[in-house]
Structures are given as structure tokens and as C-alpha cells.
C-alpha positions as CSV (number, residue, x, y, z in Angstrom):
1,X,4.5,-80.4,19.0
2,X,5.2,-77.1,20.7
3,X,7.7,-76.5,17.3
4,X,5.4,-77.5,15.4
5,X,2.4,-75.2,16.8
6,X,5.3,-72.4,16.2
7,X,6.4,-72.8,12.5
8,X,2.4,-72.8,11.7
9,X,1.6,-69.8,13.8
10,X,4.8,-67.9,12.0
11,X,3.6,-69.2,8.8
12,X,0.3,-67.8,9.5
13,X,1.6,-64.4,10.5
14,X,3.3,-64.0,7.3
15,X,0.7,-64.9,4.8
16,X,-1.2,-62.1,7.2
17,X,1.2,-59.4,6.6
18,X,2.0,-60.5,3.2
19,X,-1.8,-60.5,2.9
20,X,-2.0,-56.7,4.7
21,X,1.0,-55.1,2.2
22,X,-0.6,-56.4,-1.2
23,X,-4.2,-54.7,0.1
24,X,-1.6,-51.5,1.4
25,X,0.1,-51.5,-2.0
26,X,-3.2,-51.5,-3.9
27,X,-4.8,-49.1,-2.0
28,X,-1.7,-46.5,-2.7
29,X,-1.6,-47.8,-6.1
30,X,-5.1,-47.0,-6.4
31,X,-4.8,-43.8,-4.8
32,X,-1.7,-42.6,-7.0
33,X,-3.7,-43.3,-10.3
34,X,-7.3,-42.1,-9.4
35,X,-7.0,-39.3,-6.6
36,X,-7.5,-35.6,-7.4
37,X,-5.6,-33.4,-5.0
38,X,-7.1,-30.0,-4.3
39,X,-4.7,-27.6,-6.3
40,X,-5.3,-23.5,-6.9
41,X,-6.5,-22.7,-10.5
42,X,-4.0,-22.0,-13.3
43,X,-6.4,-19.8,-15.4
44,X,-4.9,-16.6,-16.4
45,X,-7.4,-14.6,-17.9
46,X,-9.1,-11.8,-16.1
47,X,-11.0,-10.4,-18.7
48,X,-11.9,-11.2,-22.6
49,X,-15.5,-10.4,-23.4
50,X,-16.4,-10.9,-20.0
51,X,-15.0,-11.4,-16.5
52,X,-13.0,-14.8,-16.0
53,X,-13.4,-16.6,-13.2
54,X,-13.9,-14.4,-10.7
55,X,-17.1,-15.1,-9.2
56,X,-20.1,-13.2,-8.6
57,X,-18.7,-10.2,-6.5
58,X,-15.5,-9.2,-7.4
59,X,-15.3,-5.1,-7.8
60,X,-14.6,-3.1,-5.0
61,X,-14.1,0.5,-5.4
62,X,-11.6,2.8,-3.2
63,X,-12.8,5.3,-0.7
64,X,-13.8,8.3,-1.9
65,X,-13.9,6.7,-5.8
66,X,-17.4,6.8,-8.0
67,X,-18.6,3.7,-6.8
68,X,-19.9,3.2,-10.9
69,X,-16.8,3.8,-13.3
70,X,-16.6,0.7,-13.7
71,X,-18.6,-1.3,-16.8
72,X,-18.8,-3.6,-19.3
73,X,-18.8,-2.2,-22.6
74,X,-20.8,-4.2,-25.5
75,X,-19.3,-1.9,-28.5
76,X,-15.9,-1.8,-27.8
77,X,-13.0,-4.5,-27.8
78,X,-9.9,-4.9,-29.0
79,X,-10.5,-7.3,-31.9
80,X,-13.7,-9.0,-29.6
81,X,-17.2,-7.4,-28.6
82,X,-16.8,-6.2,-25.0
83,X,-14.3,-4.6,-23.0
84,X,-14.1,-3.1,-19.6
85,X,-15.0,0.5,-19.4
86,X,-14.0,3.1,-16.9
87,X,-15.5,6.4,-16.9
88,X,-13.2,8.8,-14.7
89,X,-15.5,11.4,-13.5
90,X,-15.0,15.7,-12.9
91,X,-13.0,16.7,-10.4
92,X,-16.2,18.1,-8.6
93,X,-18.3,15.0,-8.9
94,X,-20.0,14.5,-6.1
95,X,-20.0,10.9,-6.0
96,X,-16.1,11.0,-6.4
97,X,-13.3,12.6,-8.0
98,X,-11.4,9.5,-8.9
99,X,-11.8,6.4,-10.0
100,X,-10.4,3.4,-8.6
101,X,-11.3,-0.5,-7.6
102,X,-9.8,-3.9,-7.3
103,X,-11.1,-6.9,-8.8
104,X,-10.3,-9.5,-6.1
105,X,-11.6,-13.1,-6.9
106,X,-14.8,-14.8,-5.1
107,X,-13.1,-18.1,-3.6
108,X,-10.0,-19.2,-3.1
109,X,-6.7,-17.5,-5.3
110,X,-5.0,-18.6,-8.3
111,X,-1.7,-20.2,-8.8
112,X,0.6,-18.0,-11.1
113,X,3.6,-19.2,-10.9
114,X,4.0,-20.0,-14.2
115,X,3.4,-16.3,-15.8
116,X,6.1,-13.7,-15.8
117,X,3.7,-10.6,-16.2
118,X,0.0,-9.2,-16.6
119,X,-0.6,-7.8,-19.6
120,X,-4.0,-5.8,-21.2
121,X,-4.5,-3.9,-24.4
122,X,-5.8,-0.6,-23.9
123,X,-6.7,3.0,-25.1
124,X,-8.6,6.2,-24.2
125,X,-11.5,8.9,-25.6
126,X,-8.3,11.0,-25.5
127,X,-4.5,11.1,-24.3
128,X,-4.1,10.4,-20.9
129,X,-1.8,9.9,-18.0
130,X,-3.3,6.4,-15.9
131,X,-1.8,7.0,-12.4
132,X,-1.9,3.2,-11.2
133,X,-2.5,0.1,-12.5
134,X,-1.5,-3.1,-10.9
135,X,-2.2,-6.4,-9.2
136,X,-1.9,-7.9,-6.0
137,X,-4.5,-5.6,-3.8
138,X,-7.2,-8.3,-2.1
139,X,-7.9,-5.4,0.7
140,X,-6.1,-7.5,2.8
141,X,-2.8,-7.6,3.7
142,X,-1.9,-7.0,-0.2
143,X,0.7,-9.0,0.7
144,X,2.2,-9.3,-3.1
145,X,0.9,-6.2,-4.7
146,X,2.3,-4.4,-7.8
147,X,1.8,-1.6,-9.4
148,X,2.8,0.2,-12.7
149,X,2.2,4.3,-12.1
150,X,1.9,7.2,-15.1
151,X,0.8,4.9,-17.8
152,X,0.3,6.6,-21.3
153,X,-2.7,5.6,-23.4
154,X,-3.9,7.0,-26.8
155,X,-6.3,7.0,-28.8
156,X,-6.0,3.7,-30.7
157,X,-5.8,0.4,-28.8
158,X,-1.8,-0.7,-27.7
159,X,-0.2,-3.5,-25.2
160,X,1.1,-3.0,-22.3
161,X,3.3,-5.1,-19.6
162,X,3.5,-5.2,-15.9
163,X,6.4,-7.6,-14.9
164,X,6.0,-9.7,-11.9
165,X,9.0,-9.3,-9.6
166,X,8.6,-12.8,-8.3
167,X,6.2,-15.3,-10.1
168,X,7.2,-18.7,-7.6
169,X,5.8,-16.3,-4.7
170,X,1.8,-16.0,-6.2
171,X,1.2,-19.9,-5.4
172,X,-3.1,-18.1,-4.2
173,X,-3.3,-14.4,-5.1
174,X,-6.9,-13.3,-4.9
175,X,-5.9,-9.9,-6.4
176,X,-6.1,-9.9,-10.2
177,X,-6.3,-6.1,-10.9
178,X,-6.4,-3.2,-9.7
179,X,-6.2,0.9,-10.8
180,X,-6.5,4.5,-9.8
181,X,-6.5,7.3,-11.6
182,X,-7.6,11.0,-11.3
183,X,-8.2,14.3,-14.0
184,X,-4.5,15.5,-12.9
185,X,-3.3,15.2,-16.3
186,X,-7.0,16.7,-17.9
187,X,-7.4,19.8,-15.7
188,X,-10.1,18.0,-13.6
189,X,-11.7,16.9,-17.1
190,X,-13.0,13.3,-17.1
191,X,-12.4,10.9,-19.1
192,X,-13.2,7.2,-20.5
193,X,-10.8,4.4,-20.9
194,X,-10.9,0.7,-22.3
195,X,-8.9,-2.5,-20.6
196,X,-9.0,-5.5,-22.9
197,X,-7.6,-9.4,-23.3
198,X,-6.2,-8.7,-19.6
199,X,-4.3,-11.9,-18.7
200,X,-1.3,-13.1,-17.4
201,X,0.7,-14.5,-19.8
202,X,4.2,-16.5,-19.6
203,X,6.2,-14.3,-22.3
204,X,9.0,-15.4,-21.4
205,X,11.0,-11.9,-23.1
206,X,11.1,-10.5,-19.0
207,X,14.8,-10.2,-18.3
208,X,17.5,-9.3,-16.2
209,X,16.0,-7.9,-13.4
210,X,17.2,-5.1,-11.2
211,X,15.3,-4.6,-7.9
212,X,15.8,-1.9,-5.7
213,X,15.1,-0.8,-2.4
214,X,15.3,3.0,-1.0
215,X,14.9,4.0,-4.8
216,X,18.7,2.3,-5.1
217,X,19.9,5.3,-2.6
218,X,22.8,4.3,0.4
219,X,21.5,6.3,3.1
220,X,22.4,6.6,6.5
221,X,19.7,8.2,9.2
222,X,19.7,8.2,12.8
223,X,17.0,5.7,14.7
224,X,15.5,5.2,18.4
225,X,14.6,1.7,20.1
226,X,11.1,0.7,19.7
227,X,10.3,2.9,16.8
228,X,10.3,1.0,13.7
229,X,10.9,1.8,10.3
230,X,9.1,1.0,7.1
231,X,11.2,0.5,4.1
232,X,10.2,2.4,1.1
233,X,11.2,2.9,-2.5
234,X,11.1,-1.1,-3.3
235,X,11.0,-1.5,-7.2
236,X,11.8,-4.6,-9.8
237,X,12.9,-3.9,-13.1
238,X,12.8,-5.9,-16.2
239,X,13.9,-5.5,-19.7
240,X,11.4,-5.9,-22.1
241,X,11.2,-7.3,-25.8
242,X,10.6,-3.7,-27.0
243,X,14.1,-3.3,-25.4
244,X,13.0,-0.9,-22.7
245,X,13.2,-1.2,-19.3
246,X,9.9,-1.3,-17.5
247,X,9.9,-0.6,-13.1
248,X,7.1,-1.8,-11.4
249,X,6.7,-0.7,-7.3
250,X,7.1,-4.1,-5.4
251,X,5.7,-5.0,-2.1
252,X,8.0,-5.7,0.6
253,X,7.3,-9.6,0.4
254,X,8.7,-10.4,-2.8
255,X,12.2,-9.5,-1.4
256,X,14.7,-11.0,1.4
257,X,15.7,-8.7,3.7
258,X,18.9,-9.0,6.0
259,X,21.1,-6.8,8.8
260,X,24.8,-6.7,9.8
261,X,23.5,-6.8,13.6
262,X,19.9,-8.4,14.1
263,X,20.5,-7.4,17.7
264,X,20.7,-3.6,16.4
265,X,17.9,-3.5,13.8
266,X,16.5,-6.8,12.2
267,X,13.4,-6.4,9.4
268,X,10.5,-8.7,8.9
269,X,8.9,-9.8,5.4
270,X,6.3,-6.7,5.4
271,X,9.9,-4.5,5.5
272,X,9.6,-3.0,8.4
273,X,12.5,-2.6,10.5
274,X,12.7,-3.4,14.5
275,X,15.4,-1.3,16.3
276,X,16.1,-3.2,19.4
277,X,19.7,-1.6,21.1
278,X,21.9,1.1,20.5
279,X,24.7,0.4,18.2
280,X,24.9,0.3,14.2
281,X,23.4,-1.9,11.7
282,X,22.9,-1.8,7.7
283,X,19.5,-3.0,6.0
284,X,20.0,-5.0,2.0
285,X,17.8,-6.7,0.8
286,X,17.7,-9.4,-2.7
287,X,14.8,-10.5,-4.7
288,X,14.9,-13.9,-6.5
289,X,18.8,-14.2,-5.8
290,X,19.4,-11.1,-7.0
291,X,20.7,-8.4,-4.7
292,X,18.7,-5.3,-4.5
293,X,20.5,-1.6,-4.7
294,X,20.1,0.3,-2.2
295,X,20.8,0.2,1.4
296,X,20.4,1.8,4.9
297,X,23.0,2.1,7.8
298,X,21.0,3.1,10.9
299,X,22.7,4.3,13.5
300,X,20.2,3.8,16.6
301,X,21.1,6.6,19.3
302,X,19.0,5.4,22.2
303,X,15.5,5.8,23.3
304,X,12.8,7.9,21.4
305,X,12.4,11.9,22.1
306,X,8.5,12.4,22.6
307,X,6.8,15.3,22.1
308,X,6.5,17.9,25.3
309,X,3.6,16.7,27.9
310,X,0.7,18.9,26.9
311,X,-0.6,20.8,29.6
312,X,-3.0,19.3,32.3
313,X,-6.1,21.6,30.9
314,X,-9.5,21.4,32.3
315,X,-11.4,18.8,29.2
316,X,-14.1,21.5,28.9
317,X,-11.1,23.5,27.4
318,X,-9.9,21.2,25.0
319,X,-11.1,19.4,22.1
320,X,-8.0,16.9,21.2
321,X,-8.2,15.3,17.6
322,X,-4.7,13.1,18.9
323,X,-3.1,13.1,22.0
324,X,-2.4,10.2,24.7
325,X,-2.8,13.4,27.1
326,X,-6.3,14.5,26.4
327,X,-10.0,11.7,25.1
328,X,-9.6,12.0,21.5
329,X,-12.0,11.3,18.7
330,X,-11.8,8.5,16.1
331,X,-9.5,8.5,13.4
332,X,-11.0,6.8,10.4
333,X,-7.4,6.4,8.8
334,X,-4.0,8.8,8.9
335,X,-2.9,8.5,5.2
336,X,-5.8,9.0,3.2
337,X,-5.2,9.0,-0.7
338,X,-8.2,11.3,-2.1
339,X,-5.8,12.4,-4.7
340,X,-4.3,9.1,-5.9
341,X,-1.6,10.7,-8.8
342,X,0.9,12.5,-7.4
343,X,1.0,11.3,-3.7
344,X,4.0,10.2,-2.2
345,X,3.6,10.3,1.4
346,X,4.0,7.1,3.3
347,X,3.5,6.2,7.2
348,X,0.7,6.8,9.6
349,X,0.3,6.2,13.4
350,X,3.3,4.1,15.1
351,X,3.3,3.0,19.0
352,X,5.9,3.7,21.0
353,X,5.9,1.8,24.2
354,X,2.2,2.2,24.1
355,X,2.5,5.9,23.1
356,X,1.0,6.6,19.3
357,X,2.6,8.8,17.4
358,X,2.2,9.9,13.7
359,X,5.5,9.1,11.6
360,X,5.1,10.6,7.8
361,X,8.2,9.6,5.3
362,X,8.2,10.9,1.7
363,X,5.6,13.7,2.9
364,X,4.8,16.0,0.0
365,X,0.6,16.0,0.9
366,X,-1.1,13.8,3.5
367,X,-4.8,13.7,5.1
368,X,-5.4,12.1,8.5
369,X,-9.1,11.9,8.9
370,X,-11.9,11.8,11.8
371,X,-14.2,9.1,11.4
372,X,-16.8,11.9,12.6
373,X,-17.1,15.6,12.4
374,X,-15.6,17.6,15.0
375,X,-17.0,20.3,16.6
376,X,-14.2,22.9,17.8
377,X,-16.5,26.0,17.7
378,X,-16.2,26.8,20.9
379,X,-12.5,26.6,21.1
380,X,-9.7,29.7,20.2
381,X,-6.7,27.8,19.3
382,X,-5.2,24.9,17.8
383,X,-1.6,22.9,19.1
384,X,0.5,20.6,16.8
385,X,3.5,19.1,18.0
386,X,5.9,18.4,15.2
387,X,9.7,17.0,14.5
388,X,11.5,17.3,11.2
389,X,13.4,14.4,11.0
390,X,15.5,15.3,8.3
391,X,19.2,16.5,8.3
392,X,18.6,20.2,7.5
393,X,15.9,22.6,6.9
394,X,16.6,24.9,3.8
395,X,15.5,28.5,3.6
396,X,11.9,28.3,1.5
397,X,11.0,24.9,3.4
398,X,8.1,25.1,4.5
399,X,4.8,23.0,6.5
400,X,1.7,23.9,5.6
401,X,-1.3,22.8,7.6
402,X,-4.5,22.4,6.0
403,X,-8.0,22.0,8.0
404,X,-11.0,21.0,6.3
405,X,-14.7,21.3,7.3
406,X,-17.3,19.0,5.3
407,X,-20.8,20.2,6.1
408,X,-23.8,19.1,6.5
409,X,-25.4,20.4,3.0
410,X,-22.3,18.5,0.8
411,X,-20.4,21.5,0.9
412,X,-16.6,21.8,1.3
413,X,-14.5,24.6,3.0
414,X,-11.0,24.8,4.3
415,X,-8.2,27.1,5.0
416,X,-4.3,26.9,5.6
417,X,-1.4,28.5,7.6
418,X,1.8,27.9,6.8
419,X,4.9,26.8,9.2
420,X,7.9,28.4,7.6
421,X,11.4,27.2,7.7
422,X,12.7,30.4,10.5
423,X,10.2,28.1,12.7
424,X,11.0,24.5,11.8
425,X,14.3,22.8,13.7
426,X,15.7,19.9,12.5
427,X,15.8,17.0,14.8
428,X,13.6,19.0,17.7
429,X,10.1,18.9,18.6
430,X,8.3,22.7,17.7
431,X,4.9,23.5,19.2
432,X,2.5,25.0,16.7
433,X,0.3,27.6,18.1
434,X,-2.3,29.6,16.3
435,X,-5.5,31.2,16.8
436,X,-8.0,29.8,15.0
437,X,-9.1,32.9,13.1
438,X,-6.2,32.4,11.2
439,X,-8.2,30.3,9.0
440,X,-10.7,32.3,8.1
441,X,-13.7,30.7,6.2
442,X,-13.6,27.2,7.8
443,X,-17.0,26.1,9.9
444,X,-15.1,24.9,12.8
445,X,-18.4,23.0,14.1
446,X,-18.3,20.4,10.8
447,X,-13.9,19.6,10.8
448,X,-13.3,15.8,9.2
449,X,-9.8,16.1,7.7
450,X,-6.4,17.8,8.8
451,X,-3.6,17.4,5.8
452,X,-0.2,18.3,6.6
453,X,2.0,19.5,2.9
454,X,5.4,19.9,2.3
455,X,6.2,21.4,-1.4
456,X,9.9,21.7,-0.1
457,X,12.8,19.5,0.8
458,X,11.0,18.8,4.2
459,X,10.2,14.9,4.0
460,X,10.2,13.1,7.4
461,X,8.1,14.1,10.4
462,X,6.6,13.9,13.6
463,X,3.6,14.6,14.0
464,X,1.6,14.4,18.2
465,X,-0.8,16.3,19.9
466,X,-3.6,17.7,18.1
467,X,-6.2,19.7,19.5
468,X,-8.3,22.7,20.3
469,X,-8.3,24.8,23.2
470,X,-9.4,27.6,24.9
């Protein structure tokens, strides 16, 4: 009886579970033919005779841009009805002397990882210069962004490519487009030009690439621990069906980066590099397998030399614009491109064991910025601290510092003093001193912006301790 009883209830059990995997089997059956996945759009067109896909606000214009360059244009196309239209205003417009705006998509991004470039037709009212056009800017962390710089256009309507370094990495970019572009090339004339068909396309003519970082340079600089450094000079090259080669600036995430000694210097995927212990270690980098040119051997030499203590003055005395010594105002940024062709300078504020200094590379003009007016009319002087981190100072080099006073009627004034190369030392702090009526014809009570310029072989510096005294 008792076997009985058990050869039923195992019979049972397995019609159960025999019962259980055809309802399981069905079910996934079911699932695999009918279910939709969530997966990021494919859709490659920006623009055609109207926006594509990208929602309902999309266009964001740069600081200090004309907020209204951008439009659509119902008379012109190439080969349709409409195009996008940018005016590019005067150099003295008021509402901005540039024009420049991303076109970042309302939702979630697109997958494009199976295009190999953007490409647009354009032209101009006349031959121009377009400083930057690009993708991958979402005002974010523009984590894939590209750009194409010093773009010819004419008069009648022509293609043009912008490679992407790495397709398999833009699984959701937000950031379709993207440009900047000044009257540089016009004599502070403005201008109108035409984008049209912009899409990325799979052409599948995009060869033999060639990235770089460094510009493809081997160079070999000293470092300290805890002050990092930000990689620079990352390009991809392709050839092109034309037969050209066309170099597009990368970001830092389409490549790999590596070091000899990650307990020297080791680099993280925005390309900036961590320098953790004395010793030597040499930065490379690849992009899609392919090894970048380019390298840098650092050779770290210990902790960093900050700037002399500034002296213990009463605050009534001092006015400070950036020091950990004295209350300083607000900076609304330290690298501020008003001037988008032309500007090379990279960097801004780094912290050093929770001491900030300013760290320019590539400097050739740069504007740090005060999110409000500052009012040093009461003060004499002004201190900057400053370091020339490069090897050697050439007679003729030069630092010129700039102040600039934006008053309360819309008016601009601003004056300069230059630092020449008798008074720069390479590798040491300098203290600049002057009195402020050595720029004559600024209002001292309205100051907003402080550039630093180097027309010279002066590229790397220091920058701490900004302020007025008396």
C-alpha cells in the first residue's frame, strides 16, 4: 500500500512539473515572439526640411552667443525647401559677437553605432572660415564630443564629412550638432550660412584611421603628486573617398588609455592623469585597437611647490578675486571662450590637497570671470602669483594681463600691462606687483573679467593669488 501511495504521488509530481515547464516554455515562447524591448532610436537625420526627432526644445545657445542666429529658412535648401539658417552677427553686437548652440535631443539619445560620420551640405552669403562644427556636446559631460575646426564654405552649396572616431561607443548620444563661429575671418563683418540634409550616414569610404594624442608629440615634462594632468591634443584621422585625409578633435572617451607604472601616474577615461608617487611613468593611449601617436613620460619629482603665503593683511585692505588666504568672490567659470576661433588655451582651477589653484596649458588668451562685478576702487594695487611651467623662457616671451570692467550703461573698458620675459622664471613662482594706475582707463568699481595672453612660446602656467590691496 505504502508503495503503492508512492509510485502515485511521484506520478503525480511529474505530470505537475511536466505540466509547469510546458506553461514555462510557452510563456518564453510567447515572450520571444511578441515582446518589444525598449531599444534607443536608429534615426539618423537631424535636419531635412525640418528638425528630426528632436523634440520640442532642443537649441541651446553658448554664453555670450546671439541667443537668435539660429532659424529655419523657408527659401533656401539644398535641392528641398528649408534649411537651417545662422546669421553670425557684428563683432559689436550687443546681443553677442558669436554665434554658437547645440542641438541636444528632448528624451532619451540615439543609437549610432551603425554610422561612420555626420555629414551636411552647406554654403555661405560669402567665403568664410566656420571655426567649429561638431557633435557630441549635450552640456553635460560631452562625454563623446567631436569637432571639425576652420571649415571653408562658399558660395554654392558643397558636402562635407565629420568622421566618427569610434561609432560602437554612441550606443545614447543626446548631442546631434553643434557649432561656433565668430567674424575672425570677415574683419568683425557678419555673415549668414546654410546647414542642409544633416544626417549621419554609414558611408562606409572612412578609413584607416590614425588617432593621436599630444598632437602625436613624445614629450617628457616634470609632475607633482596630487596635481593631475589633463591630456590634450586627442585627434582621429580618416581618409576619405575624396582621398584626403580629414582630423577631427576627439574627446578623451573614445580612446584607451594606459601607463608603465599605475603606481606613478595612472589616467581615467576623461584623460586626466593621477600622479600618485615619485618615480617615472609614460602615458599611450589606442583608439578602436589602433595605437594612438603620441606619448608622455612624466617624471613626478615629489610634492607640489605652492605659491608664497600672501601676507596676513587687515580684509579692509584687500579685495581678493582668488586666494585660499583672503574671502574671495565668485568665479562664474576660469576658461571662458568669448572668442571661440582661434583659442587654444585649456585648464582652469585644480585642487591640490584642498588648495585651488589655476593650471592653464596651451595658453595663447584666456578669461577667468567673476560671477559679479568687483569693486576694487578703493584699493592701489593688484598681486598675481604666477609659474611658467615650461622648460625655458625666450627673450620676447612675454605675459600680458588684461583687466576688464563691464559697466553698468553696457559699456566695455579695459587695459593691460605686460610681464616681460627679464621677469618670468621658468619653473619658479614670480609675484606680480603693480599699481593700479597702470591701467589707466579701466573703472575699477565695475571689474568682471581678468585674461591672462601669451603671444610667445610661453604655454603652461600657474596662476594663485589674485587680489587688490592697499
Amino acid at each position: 500500500m505504502k508503495i503503492k501511495n508512492r509510485k502515485h504521488i511521484n506520478l503525480k509530481t511529474i505530470c505537475s512539473l511536466t505540466l509547469v515547464l510546458v506553461l514555462l516554455y510557452s510563456c518564453e515562447r510567447d515572450l520571444s515572439d511578441d515582446a518589444e524591448f525598449a531599444t534607443f532610436s536608429t534615426e539618423g537625420e537631424i535636419f531635412t526640411d525640418t528638425p528630426v526627432g528632436l523634440g520640442s526644445d532642443f537649441y541651446f545657445p553658448f554664453l555670450g552667443s546671439k541667443p537668435t542666429a539660429f532659424s529655419v529658412d523657408d527659401q533656401e535648401g539644398y535641392e528641398s525647401e528649408a534649411s537651417m539658417r545662422v546669421d553670425v552677427p557684428n563683432a559689436d553686437d550687443t546681443e553677442g559677437n558669436f554665434a554658437g548652440a547645440i542641438f541636444r535631443i528632448d528624451g532619451v539619445g540615439r543609437n549610432l553605432t551603425g554610422y561612420d560620420a555626420l555629414t551636411f551640405w552647406a554654403k555661405a552669403s560669402q567665403g568664410v572660415s566656420i571655426g567649429e562644427i561638431g557633435f557630441g556636446q549635450d552640456f553635460g559631460e560631452n562625454k563623446f564630443q567631436v569637432t571639425r575646426t576652420n571649415i571653408s564654405l562658399g558660395t554654392n552649396w558643397a558636402k562635407y564629412v565629420i568622421p566618427i572616431p569610434d561609432p560602437s561607443k554612441l550606443t545614447e548620444e543626446r548631442g546631434m550638432l553643434w557649432y561656433s563661429t565668430g567674424t575672425q575671418s570677415t574683419g568683425g563683418f557678419g555673415y549668414t550660412f546654410w546647414l542642409d540634409d544633416v544626417q549621419f550616414e554609414r558611408l562606409g569610404t572612412v578609413a584607416q584611421p590614425q588617432p593621436a594624442i599630444l598632437d602625436g608629440a613624445t614629450l617628457n615634462q616634470d609632475a607633482f603628486i596630487d596635481v593631475p594632468i589633463q591630456l590634450t591634443g586627442l585627434t582621429q584621422t580618416f581618409n576619405l573617398a575624396s582621398g584626403s585625409n580629414q582630423t577631427v578633435a576627439a574627446a578623451p572617451s573614445y580612446f584607451t588609455f594606459s601607463s608603465t607604472d599605475i603606481d606613478v601616474a595612472n589616467v581615467n577615461e576623461l584623460g586626466v592623469v593621477s600622479i600618485v608617487d615619485t618615480g617615472t611613468a609614460t602615458i599611450t593611449a589606442s583608439l578602436g585597437n589602433v595605437v594612438a601617436v603620441g606619448s608622455l613620460e612624466l617624471n613626478v619629482i615629489g610634492p607640489f611647490d605652492f605659491a608664497p603665503i600672501p601676507p596676513n593683511r587687515d580684509p579692509g585692505d584687500v579685495v581678493s578675486v582668488f586666494s585660499d588666504t583672503y574671502t574671495s568672490t565668485a568665479i562664474e567659470f576660469f576658461n571662458g571662450f568669448f572668442i571661440p576661433d582661434g583659442q587654444t588655451t585649456l585648464g582652469g582651477v585644480v585642487d591640490v590637497n584642498e588648495d585651488e589653484v589655476i593650471r592653464y596649458s596651451e595658453l595663447n588668451f584666456v578669461a577667468l570671470k567673476t560671477a559679479n562685478r568687483v569693486d576694487a576702487s578703493a584699493m592701489t594695487n593688484i598681486h598675481i602669483d604666477i609659474k611658467v611651467e615650461d622648460a625655458q623662457i625666450d627673450t620676447g616671451d612675454f605675459i600680458r594681463v588684461l583687466l576688464l570692467a563691464q559697466n553698468p550703461d553696457g559699456s566695455e573698458n579695459e587695459a593691460f600691462v605686460e610681464i616681460p620675459s627679464a621677469d618670468l622664471v621658468a619653473g619658479d613662482w614670480i609675484s606680480f606687483d603693480r599699481p593700479l594706475s597702470d591701467f589707466s582707463g579701466v573703472n575699477f568699481s565695475s571689474l568682471s573679467l581678468f585674461f591672462f595672453i601669451s603671444d610667445s612660446t610661453v604655454s603652461n602656467i600657474l596662476v594663485d593669488n589674485i587680489y587688490f590691496y592697499k
